[in-house]
N, C-alpha and C positions, 0 to 999 in steps of 0.2 A: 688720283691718289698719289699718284708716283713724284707729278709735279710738287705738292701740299708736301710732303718728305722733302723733295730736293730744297725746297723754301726753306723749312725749316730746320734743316739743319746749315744751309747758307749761314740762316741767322745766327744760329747756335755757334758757328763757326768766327762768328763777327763778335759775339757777346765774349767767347773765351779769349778772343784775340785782346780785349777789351778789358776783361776783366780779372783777369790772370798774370800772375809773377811768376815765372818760369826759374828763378833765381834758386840753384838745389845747392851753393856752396856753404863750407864748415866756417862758422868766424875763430873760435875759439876752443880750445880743450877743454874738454870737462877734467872736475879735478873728481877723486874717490870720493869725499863727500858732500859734494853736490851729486853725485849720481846717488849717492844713500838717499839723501833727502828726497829726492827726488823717487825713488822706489817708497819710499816711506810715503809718500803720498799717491802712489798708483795701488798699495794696499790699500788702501783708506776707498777709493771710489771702487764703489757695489756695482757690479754689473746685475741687471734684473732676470737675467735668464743666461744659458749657455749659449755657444756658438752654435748657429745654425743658420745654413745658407739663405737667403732669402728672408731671411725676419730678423735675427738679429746678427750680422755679419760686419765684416770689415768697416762699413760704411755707417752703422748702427752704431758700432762701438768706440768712432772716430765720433762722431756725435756725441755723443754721453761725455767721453773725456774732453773733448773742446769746451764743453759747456762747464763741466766739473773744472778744469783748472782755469776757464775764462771768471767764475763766481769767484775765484781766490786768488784771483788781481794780475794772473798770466797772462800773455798775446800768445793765442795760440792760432797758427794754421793748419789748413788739412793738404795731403798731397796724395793728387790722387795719381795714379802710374796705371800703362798697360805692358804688357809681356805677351808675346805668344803663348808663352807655355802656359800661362797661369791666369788672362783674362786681364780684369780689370781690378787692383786692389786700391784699398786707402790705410792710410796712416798719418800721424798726428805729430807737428812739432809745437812743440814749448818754449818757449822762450825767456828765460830768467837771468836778468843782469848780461844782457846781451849773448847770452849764450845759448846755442841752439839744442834740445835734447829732441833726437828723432825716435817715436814711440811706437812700436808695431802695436796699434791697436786689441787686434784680435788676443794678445796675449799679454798684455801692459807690461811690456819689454820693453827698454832704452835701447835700441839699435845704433851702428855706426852707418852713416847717411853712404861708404860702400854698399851697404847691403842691398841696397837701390838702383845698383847701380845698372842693372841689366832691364832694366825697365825702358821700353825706348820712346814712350811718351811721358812726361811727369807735368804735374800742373801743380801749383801753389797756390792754394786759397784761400786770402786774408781774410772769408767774410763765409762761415755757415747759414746765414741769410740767403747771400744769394747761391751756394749751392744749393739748399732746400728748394731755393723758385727756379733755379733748373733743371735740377731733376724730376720736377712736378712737370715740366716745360715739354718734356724729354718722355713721356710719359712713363715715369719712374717713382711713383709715390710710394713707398716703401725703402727708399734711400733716403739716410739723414735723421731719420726720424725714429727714436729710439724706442 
């Protein structure tokens, strides 16, 4: 069993090396309304339930909004970070007119990409597909999936 672990997370270790942009920097300032607009459209997407660890949490509700501002013509990525003190969180960037809006999920807050910054792992990833077939990989079906 211990081997079948070590395997698999080798792999796993191959696949993010693989398929991850590590890339956390700011291109441009947000102006006051594009940040409106942008809040104006983080009321607008429903969340289906309240925060709750394990069902619908950090990684659920990165989900929901990737898919909600991906349907209305946005590139969005997720970035998933770990911390000592706080485990493993996600959260959602936007991208509109080349500008990056970093969104705490759990509370569809615009954040400044500081606030991240004590995070001492960060991954970038352009594709909720294949976060979905990793976490399922990882045996984590309950992540991603709203």
């Amino acid at each position: 069993m211990k081997k079948l672990r070590l395997i698999a997370a080798i792999f796993a270790l191959i696949l993010l090396a693989g398929c991850v942009h590590l890339g956390t920097g700011v291109k441009e300032k947000l102006t006051a309304d594009e940040v409106l607009e942008m809040y104006k459209l983080l009321d607008e997407a429903e969340y289906p339930r309240e925060y709750e660890f394990g069902v619908f949490d950090c990684s659920n509700a990165s989900a929901l909004l990737y898919d909600y501002f991906t349907r209305k013509g946005f590139r969005c990525e997720v970035m998933v970070g770990w911390q000592p003190t706080w485990d493993w969180h996600s959260w959602l960037i936007v991208v509109k007119n080349g500008k990056e809006f970093w969104i705490e999920s759990t509370t569809k807050q615009i954040r400044n990409p500081c606030c991240y910054e004590d995070y001492v792992l960060k991954f970038r990833f352009r594709s909720l597909k294949f976060l979905r077939f990793f976490s399922k990989f990882l045996f984590m079906p309950n992540e991603w999936d709203y």
